[in-house]
N, CA, C and O atoms as a GROMACS GRO file, in nm:
protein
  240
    1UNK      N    1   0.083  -0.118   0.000
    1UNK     CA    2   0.000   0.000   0.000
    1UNK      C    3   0.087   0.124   0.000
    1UNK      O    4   0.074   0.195   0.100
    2UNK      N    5   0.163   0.161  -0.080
    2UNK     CA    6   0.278   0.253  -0.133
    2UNK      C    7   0.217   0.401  -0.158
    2UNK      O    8   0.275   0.508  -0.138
    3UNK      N    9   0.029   0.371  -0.226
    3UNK     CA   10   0.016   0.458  -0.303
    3UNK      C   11  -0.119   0.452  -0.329
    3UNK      O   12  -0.172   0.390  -0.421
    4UNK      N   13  -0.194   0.548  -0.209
    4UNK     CA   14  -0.387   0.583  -0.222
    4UNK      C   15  -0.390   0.686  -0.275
    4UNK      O   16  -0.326   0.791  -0.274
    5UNK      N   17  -0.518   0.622  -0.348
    5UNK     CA   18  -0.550   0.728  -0.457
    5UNK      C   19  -0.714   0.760  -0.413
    5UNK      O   20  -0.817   0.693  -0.418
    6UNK      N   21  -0.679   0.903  -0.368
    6UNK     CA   22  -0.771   0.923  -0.294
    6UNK      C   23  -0.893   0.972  -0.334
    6UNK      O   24  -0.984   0.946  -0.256
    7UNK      N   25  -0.924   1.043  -0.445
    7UNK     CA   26  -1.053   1.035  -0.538
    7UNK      C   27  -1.111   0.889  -0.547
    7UNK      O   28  -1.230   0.887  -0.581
    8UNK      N   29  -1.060   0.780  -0.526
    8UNK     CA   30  -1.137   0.645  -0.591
    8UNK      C   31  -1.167   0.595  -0.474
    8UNK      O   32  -1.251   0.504  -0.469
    9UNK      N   33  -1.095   0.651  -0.336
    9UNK     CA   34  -1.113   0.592  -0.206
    9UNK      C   35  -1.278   0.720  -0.172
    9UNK      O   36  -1.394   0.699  -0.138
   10UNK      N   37  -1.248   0.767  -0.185
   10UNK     CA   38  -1.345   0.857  -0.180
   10UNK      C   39  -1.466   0.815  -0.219
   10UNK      O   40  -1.547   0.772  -0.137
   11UNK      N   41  -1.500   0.824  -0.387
   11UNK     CA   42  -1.612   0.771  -0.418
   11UNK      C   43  -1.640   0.568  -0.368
   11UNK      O   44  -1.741   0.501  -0.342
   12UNK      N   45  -1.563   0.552  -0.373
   12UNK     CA   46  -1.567   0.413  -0.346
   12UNK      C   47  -1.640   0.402  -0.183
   12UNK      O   48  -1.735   0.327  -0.158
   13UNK      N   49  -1.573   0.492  -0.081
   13UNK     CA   50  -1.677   0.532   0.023
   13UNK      C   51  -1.858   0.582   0.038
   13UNK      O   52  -1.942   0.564   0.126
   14UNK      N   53  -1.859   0.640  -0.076
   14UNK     CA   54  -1.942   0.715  -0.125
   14UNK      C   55  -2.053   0.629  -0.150
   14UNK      O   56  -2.162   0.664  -0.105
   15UNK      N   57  -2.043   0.485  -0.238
   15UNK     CA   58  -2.103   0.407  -0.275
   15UNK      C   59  -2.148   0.346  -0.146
   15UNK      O   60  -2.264   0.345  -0.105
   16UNK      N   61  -2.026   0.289  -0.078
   16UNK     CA   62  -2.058   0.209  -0.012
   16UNK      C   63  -2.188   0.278   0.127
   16UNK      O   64  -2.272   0.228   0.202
   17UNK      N   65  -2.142   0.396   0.102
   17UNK     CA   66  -2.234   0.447   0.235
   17UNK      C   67  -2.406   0.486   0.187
   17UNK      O   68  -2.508   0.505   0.254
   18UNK      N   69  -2.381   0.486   0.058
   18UNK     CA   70  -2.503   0.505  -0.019
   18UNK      C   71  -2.595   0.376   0.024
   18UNK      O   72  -2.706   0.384   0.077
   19UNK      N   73  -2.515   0.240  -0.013
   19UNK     CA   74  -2.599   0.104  -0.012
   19UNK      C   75  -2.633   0.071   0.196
   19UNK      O   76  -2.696  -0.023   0.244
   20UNK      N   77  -2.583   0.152   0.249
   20UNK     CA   78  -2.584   0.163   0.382
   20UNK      C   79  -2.731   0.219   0.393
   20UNK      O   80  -2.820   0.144   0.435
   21UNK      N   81  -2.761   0.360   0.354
   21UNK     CA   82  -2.832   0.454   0.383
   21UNK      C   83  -2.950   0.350   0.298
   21UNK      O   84  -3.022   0.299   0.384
   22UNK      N   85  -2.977   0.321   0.205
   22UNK     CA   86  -3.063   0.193   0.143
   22UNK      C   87  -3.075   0.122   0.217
   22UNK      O   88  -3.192   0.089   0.200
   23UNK      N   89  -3.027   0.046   0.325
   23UNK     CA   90  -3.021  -0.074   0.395
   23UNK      C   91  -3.099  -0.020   0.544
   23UNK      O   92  -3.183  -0.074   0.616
   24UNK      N   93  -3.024   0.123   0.553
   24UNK     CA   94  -3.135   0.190   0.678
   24UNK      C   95  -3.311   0.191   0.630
   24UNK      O   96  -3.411   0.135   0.675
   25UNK      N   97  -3.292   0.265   0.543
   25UNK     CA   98  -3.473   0.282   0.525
   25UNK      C   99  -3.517   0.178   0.450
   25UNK      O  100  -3.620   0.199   0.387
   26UNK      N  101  -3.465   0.068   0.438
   26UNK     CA  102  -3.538  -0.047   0.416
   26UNK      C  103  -3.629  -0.073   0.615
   26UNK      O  104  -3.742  -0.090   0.662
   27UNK      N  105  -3.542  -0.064   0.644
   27UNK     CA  106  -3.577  -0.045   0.816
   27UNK      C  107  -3.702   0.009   0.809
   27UNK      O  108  -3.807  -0.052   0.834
   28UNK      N  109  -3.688   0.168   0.762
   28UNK     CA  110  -3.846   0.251   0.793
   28UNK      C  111  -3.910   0.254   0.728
   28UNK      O  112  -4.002   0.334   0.745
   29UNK      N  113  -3.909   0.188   0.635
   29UNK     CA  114  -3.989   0.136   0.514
   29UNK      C  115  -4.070   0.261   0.390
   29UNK      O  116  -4.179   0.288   0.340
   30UNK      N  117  -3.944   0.300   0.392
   30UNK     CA  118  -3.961   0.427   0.283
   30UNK      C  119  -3.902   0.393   0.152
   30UNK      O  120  -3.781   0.368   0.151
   31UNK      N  121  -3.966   0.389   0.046
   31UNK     CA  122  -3.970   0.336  -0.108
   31UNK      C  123  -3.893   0.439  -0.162
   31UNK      O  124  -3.787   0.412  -0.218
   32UNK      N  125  -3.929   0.542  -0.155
   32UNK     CA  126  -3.872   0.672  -0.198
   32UNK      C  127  -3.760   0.721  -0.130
   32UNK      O  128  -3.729   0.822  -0.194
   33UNK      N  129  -3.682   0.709  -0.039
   33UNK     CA  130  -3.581   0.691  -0.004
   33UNK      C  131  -3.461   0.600  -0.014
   33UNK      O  132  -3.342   0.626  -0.031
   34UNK      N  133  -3.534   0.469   0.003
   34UNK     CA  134  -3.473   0.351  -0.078
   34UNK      C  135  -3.417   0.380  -0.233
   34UNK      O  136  -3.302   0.414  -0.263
   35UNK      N  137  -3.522   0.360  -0.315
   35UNK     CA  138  -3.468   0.450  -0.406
   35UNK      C  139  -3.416   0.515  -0.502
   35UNK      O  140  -3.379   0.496  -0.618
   36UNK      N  141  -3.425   0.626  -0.400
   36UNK     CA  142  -3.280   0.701  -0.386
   36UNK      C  143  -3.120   0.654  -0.369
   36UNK      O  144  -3.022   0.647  -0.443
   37UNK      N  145  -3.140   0.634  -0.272
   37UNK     CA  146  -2.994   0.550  -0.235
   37UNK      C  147  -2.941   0.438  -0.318
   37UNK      O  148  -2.820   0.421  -0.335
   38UNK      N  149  -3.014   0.377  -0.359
   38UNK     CA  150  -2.973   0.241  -0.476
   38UNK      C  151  -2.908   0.331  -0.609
   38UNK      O  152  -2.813   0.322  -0.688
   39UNK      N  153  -3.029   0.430  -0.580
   39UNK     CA  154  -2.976   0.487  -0.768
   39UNK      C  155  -2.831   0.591  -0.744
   39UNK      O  156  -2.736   0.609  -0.820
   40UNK      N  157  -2.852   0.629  -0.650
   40UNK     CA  158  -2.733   0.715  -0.609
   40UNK      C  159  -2.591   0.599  -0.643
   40UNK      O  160  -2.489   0.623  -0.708
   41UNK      N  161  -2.625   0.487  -0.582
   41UNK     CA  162  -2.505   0.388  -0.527
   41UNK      C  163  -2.464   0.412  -0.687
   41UNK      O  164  -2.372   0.484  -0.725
   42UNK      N  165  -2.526   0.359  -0.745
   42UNK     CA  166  -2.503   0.314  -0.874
   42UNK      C  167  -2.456   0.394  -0.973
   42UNK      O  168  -2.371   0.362  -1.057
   43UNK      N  169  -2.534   0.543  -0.959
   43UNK     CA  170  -2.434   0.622  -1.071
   43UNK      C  171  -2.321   0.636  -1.009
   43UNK      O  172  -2.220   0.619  -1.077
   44UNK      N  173  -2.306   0.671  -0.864
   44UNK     CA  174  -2.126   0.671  -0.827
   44UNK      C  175  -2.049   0.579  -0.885
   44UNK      O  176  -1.950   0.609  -0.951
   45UNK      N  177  -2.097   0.430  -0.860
   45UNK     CA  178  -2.003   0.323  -0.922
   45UNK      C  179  -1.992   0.386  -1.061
   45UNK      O  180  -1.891   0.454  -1.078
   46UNK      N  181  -2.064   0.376  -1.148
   46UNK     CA  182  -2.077   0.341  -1.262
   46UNK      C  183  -1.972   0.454  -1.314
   46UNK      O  184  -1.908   0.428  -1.416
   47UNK      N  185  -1.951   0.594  -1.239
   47UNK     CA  186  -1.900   0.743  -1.298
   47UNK      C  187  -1.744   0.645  -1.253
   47UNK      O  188  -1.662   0.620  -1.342
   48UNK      N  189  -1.720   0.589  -1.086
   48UNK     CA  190  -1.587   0.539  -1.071
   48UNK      C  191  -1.518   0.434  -1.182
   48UNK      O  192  -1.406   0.442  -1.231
   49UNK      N  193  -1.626   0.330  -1.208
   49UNK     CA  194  -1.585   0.225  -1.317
   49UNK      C  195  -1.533   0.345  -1.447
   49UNK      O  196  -1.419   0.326  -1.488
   50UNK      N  197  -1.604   0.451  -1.504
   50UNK     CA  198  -1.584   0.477  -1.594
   50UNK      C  199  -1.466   0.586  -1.597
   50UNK      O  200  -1.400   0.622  -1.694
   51UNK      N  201  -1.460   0.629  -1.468
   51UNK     CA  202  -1.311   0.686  -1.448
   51UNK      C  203  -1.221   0.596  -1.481
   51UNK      O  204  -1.152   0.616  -1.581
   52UNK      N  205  -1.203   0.468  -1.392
   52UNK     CA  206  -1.131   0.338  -1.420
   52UNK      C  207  -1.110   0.303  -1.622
   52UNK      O  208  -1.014   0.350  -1.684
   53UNK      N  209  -1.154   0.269  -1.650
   53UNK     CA  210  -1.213   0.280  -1.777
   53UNK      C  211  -1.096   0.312  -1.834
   53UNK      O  212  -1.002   0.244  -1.875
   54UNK      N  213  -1.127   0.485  -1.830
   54UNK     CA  214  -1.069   0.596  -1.913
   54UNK      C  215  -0.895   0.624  -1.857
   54UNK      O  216  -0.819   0.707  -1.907
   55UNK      N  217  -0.858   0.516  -1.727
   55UNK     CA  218  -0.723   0.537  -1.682
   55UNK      C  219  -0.693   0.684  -1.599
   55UNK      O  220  -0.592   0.753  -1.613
   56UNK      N  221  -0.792   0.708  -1.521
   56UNK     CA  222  -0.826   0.843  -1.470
   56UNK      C  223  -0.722   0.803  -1.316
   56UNK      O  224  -0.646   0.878  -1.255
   57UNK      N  225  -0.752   0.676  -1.292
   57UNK     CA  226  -0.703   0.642  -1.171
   57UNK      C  227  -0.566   0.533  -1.156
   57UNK      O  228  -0.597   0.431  -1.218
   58UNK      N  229  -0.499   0.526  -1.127
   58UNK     CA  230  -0.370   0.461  -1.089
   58UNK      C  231  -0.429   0.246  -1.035
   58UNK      O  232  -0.357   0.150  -1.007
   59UNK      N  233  -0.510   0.253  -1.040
   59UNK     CA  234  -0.568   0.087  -1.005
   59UNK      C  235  -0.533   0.023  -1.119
   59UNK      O  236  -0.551   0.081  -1.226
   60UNK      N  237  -0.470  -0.121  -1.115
   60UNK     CA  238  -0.407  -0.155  -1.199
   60UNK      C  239  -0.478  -0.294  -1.213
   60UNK      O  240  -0.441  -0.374  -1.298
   0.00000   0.00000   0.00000
């Protein structure tokens, strides 16, 4: 671990706290909050994968 790359640690947090916040209001049983949070999770990944992709990030 020589070398974090901290934009990808970032969103990669980002996601993960997204599918968290989904996993809470599955609890209070809010649809519209739920979601939210799924779709959120997902364009983050999808913008990180496509950073990845394009060689934006140092992950090899």
């Amino acid at each position: 671990m020589d070398n974090i790359n901290g934009k990808m640690l970032t969103l990669a947090l980002l996601v993960v706290g997204s599918f968290i916040g989904a996993a809470i209001s599955i609890t209070y049983r809010n649809i519209w909050v739920i979601l939210l949070f799924v779709l959120l999770g997902f364009i983050i990944m999808g913008y990180g994968l496509s950073l990845k992709r394009k060689g934006g990030s140092d992950i090899q």
